[in-house]
C-alpha positions in Angstrom: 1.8 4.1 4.5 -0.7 6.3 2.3 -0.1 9.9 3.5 -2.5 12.3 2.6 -2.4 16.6 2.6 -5.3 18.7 3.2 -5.7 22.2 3.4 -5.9 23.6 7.4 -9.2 24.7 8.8 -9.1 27.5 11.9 -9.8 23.9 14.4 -6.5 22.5 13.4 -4.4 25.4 14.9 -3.5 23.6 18.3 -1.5 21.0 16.4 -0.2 23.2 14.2 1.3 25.1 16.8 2.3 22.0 18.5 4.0 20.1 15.0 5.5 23.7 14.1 7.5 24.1 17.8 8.6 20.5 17.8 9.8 20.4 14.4 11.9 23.5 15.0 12.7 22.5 18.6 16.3 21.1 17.2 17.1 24.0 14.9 16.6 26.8 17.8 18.9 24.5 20.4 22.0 24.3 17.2 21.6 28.1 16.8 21.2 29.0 20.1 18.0 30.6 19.6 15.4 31.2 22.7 12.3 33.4 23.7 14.4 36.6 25.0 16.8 36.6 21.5 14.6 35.2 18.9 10.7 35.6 20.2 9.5 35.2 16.2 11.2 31.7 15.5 8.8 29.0 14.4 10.2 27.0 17.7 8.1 30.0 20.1 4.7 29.7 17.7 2.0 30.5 19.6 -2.1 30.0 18.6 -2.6 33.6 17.9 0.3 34.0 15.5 -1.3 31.2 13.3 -4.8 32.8 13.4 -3.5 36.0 12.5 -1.6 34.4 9.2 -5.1 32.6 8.1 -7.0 35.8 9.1 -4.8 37.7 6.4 -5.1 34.5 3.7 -2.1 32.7 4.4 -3.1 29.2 3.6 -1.8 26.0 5.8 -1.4 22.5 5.1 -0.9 19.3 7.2 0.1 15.6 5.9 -0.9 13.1 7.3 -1.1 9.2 7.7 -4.1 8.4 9.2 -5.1 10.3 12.4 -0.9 11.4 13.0 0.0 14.5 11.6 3.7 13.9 10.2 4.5 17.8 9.3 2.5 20.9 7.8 3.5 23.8 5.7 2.3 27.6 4.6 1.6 29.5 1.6 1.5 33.2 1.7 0.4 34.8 -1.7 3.0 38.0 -1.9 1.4 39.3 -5.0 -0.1 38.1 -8.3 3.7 36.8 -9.4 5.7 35.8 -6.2 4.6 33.5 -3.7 6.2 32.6 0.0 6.8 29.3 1.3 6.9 29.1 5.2 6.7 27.2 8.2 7.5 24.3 6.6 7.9 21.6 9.6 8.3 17.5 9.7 8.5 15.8 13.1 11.6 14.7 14.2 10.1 11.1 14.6 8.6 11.2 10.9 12.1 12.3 8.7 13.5 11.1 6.2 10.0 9.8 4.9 9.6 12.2 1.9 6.6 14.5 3.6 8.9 17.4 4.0 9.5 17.5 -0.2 5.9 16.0 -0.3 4.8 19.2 1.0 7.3 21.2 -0.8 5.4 19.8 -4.2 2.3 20.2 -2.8 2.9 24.5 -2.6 4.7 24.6 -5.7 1.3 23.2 -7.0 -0.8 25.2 -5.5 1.1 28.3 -6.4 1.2 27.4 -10.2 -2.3 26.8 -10.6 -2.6 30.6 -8.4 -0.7 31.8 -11.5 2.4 32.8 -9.5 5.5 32.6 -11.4 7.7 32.6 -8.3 8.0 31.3 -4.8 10.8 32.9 -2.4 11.7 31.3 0.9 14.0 32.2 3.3 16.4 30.1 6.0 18.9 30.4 8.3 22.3 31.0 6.1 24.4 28.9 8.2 21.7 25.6 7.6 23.9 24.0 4.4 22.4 21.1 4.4 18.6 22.3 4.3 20.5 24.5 1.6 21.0 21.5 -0.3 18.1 19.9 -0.1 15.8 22.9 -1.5 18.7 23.4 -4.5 17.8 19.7 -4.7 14.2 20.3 -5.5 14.7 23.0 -7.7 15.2 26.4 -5.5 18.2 28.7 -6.7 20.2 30.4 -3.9 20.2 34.2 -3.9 21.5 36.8 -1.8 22.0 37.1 2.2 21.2 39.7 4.4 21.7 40.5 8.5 18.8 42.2 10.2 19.1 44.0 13.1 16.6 41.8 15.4 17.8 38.2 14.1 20.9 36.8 15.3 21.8 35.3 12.3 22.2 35.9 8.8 19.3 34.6 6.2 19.3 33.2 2.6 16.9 33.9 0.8 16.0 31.1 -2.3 13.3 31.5 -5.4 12.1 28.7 -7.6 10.8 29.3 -11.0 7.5 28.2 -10.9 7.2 26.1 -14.7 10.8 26.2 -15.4 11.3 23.6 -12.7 8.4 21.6 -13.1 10.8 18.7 -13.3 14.1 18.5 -12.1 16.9 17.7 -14.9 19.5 15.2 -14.5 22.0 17.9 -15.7 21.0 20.0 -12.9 21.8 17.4 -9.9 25.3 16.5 -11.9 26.1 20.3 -11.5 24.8 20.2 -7.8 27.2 16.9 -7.6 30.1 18.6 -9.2 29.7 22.0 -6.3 29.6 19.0 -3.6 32.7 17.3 -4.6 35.4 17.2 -2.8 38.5 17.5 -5.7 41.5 16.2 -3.2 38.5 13.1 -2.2 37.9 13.2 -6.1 41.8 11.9 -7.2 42.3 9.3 -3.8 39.0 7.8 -5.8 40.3 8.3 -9.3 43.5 6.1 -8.4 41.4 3.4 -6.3 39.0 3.1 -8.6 41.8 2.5 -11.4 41.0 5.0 -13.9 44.5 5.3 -15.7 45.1 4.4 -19.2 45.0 0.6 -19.7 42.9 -0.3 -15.8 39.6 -1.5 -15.8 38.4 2.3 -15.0 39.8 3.4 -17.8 38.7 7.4 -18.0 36.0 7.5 -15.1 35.4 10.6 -13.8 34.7 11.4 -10.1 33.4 14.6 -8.4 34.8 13.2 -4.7 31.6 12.0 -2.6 31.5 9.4 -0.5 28.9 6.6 -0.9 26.8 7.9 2.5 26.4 11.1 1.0 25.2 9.7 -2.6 22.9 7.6 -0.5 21.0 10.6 1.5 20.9 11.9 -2.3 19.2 9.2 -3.5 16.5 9.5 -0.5 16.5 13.1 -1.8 15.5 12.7 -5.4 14.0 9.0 -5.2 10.7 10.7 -7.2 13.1 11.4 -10.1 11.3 10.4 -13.3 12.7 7.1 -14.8 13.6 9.5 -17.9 15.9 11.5 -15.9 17.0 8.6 -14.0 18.5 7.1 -17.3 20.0 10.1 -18.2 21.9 10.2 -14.6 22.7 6.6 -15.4 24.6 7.8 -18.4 26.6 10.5 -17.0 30.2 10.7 -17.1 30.2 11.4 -13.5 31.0 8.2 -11.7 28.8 9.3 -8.6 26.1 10.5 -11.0 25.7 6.8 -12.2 25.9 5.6 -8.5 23.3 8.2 -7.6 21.3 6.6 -10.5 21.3 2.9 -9.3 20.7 3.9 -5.9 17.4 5.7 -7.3 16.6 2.5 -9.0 17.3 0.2 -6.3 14.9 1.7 -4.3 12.5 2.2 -6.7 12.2 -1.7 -8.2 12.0 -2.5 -4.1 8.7 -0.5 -3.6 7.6 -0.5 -7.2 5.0 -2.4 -8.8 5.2 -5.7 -11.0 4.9 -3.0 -14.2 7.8 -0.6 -12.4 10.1 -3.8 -11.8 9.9 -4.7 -15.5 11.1 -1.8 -16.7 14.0 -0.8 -14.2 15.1 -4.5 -14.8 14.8 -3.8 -19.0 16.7 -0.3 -18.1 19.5 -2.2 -16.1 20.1 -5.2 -18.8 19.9 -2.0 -21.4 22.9 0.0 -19.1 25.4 -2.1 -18.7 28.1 -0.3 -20.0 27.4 2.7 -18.0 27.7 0.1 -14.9 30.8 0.0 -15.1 33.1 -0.5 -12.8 32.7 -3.1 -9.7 31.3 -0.7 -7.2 28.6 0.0 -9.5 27.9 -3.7 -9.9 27.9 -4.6 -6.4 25.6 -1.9 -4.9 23.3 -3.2 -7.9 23.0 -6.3 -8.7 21.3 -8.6 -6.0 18.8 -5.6 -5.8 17.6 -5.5 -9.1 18.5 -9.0 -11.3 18.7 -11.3 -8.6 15.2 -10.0 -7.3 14.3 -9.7 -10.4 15.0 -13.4 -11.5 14.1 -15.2 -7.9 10.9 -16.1 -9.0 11.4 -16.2 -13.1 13.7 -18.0 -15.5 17.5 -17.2 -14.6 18.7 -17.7 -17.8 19.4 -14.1 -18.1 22.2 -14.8 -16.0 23.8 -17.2 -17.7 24.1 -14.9 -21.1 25.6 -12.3 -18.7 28.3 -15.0 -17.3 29.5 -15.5 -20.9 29.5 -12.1 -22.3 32.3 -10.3 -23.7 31.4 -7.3 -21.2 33.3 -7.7 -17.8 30.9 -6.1 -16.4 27.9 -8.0 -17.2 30.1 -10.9 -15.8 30.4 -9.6 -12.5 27.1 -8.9 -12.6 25.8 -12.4 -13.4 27.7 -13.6 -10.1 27.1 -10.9 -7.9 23.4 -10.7 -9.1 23.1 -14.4 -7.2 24.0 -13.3 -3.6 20.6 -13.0 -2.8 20.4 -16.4 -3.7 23.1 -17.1 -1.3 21.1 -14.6 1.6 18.1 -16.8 1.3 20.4 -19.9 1.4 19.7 -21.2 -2.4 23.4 -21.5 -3.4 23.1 -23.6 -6.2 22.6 -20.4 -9.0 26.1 -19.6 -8.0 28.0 -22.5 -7.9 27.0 -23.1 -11.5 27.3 -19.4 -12.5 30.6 -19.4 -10.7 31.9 -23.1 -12.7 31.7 -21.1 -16.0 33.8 -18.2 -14.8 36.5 -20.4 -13.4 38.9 -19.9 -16.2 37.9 -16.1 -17.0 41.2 -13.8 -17.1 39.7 -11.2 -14.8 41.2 -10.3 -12.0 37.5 -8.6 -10.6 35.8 -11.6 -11.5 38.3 -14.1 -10.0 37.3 -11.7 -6.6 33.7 -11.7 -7.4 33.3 -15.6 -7.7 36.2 -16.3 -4.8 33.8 -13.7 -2.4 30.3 -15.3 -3.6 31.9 -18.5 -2.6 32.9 -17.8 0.4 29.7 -16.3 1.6 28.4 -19.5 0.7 30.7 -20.9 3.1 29.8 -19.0 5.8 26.5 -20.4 5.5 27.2 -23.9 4.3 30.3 -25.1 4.6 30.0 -28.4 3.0 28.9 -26.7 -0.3 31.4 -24.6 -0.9 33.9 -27.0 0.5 32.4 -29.9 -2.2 33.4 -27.3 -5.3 36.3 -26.8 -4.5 37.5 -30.0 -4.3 36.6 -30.3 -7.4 37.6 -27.3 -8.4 40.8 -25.5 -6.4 43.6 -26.7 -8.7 42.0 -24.7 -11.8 41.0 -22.2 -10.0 43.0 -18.6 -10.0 44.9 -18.2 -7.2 42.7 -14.7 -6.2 39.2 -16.7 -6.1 41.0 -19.1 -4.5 42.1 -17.2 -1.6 39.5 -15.3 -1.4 36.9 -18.3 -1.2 39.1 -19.6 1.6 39.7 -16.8 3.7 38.2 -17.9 6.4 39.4 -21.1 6.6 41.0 -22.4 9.6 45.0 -22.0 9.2 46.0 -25.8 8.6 43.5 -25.6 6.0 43.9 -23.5 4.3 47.8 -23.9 3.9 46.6 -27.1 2.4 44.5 -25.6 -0.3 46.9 -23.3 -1.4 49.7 -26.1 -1.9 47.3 -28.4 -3.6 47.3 -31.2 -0.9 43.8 -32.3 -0.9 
């Protein structure tokens, strides 16, 4: 995919029309919004209302990838300091791609090289989520207003055109904080063991759930790495999550040159991974890709460090490994952790192994054999969880 923008010429009003009333289609069937009650929503353009905006300068532009047009957008020029954004539109079929902020970058640029210091939109109030996502790229909310020929209530938004060339990590923790949930944010401080003396010791959580930090991390996946560090080492438990989602994603479309350097930022992070969550969502992504087809002796200085953490990491980094069926990385990975007094790594190793079992039974069944009478009781059970009944009885007495 190599999608492409261009500015509109008066032959590409047919599909403008067309990508503007298809796009919209969905919002005018939530809000109720037809011909009779709304006639000037986007969903009822018609040919001459797009002739009339270029007529009177209002410039449009289309992405697209190939010969498909994916979504397009408008720029109005207000006055020499304010600029509108309008008709902003993606295809139902192409979302969730990045055109819609793709375009939204694409005005902001245009407008800053026009000299505008300003560009105002307005939606429907009601639309949260499309709130959201503009606050996301840098848009501050301002007032609401009813008028007397729309149904609904609109909120109007401005962004700063300079100020918010780049988005700041400190402004999406703020934006995390006003999407917490706080009675969601203590069920996940005393999961997540956060008391004095647990392994989450002092974490701090805002109270989203991991969906929502994902669709996040579609939202700001062009975050600069610099920023992306900075997230990384937030106090904000989801800040940090948001962070390694980013990254994730990143080293999986990156570059050979990208891949180093989110894997050198990861080994670099470690404490800030830190709790098992963190690990988990992480790991395979970034150090087991990263180490497939290199030395994986990386993995064996994390198995042996004083850093919990970076032990989990070292086993959990290996179920790709186990994906791809390779499981010998983490039967020797998980032999040195046999006698390690963590209760999350006793889980870790007991999980890896038996997802090594599910794929070859003889393997995992050979190392434990050899190694169920040393073993913790949790990895244990855990590796033979799946075990048929008999069996398993006869594991955990030591009858083998």
């Amino acid at each position: 995919m190599n999608p492409k923008i261009r500015t509109c010429e008066k032959e590409d009003i047919a599909v403008l029309v067309e990508t503007i009333r298809r796009s919209f289609r969905d919002v005018a069937e939530h809000f109720g919004l037809t011909q009779e009650n709304t006639p000037r929503h986007p969903s009822n353009s018609r040919e001459d209302w797009i002739q009339k905006d270029m007529e009177r300068g209002v410039t449009y532009f289309v992405i697209e990838d190939g010969d498909l047009v994916s979504g397009c957008v408008a720029l109005e020029v207000a006055n020499p300091e304010v600029c509108y954004l309008e008709r902003l539109a993606v295809l139902p079929d192409q979302r969730q791609q990045g055109f819609g902020r793709a375009l939204v970058r694409h005005v902001l640029s245009k407008a800053k090289h026009l000299g505008a210091h300003r560009v105002d939109i307005g939606i429907i109030a009601e639309q949260t989520e499309l709130k959201n996502w503009y606050q996301g790229i840098g848009f501050v909310e301002g007032q609401s207003k009813e008028f007397s020929h729309l149904p609904f209530r609109v909120t109007f938004m401005s962004y700063e055109v300079g100020k918010n060339d780049q988005l700041r990590a400190s402004d999406i923790c703020t934006r995390l904080q006003m999407l917490g949930d706080k009675e969601q944010a203590r069920v996940l401080q005393r999961f997540f063991k956060t008391g004095p003396g647990e392994y989450g010791q002092g974490d701090v959580f805002v109270g989203l759930r991991v969906p929502e930090i994902r669709k996040l991390a579609r939202e700001y996946r062009a975050l600069p790495l610099p920023e992306i560090t900075r997230l990384l080492q937030s106090s904000l438990h989801e800040a940090r999550m948001l962070a390694l989602f980013i990254l994730v994603r990143a080293y999986a479309q990156g570059d050979v040159s990208v891949q180093e350097r989110i894997f050198d930022l990861y080994l670099r992070s470690t404490r800030f991974i830190n709790n098992w969550d963190l690990v988990d969502a992480s790991a395979e992504h970034i150090v087991g890709a990263h180490l497939r087809y290199r030395s994986r002796s990386p993995l064996y200085n994390l198995a042996v460090s004083n850093l919990l953490w970076e032990r989990r990491i070292s086993i959990m980094a290996t179920f790709l490994y186990i994906k791809r069926g390779e499981v010998a990385e983490t039967l020797r990975i998980a032999e040195l952790l046999l006698r390690d007094p963590a209760d999350l790594i006793h889980k870790a190793v007991g999980w890896m192994l038996r997802e090594i079992g599910k794929r070859d039974r003889p393997a995992e069944e050979d190392f434990l054999k050899k190694n169920y009478k040393i073993m913790p009781r949790t990895m244990l059970r855990y590796a033979i969880e799946r075990f048929p009944e008999t069996l398993r009885k006869q594991y955990l007495r030591g009858e083998l």
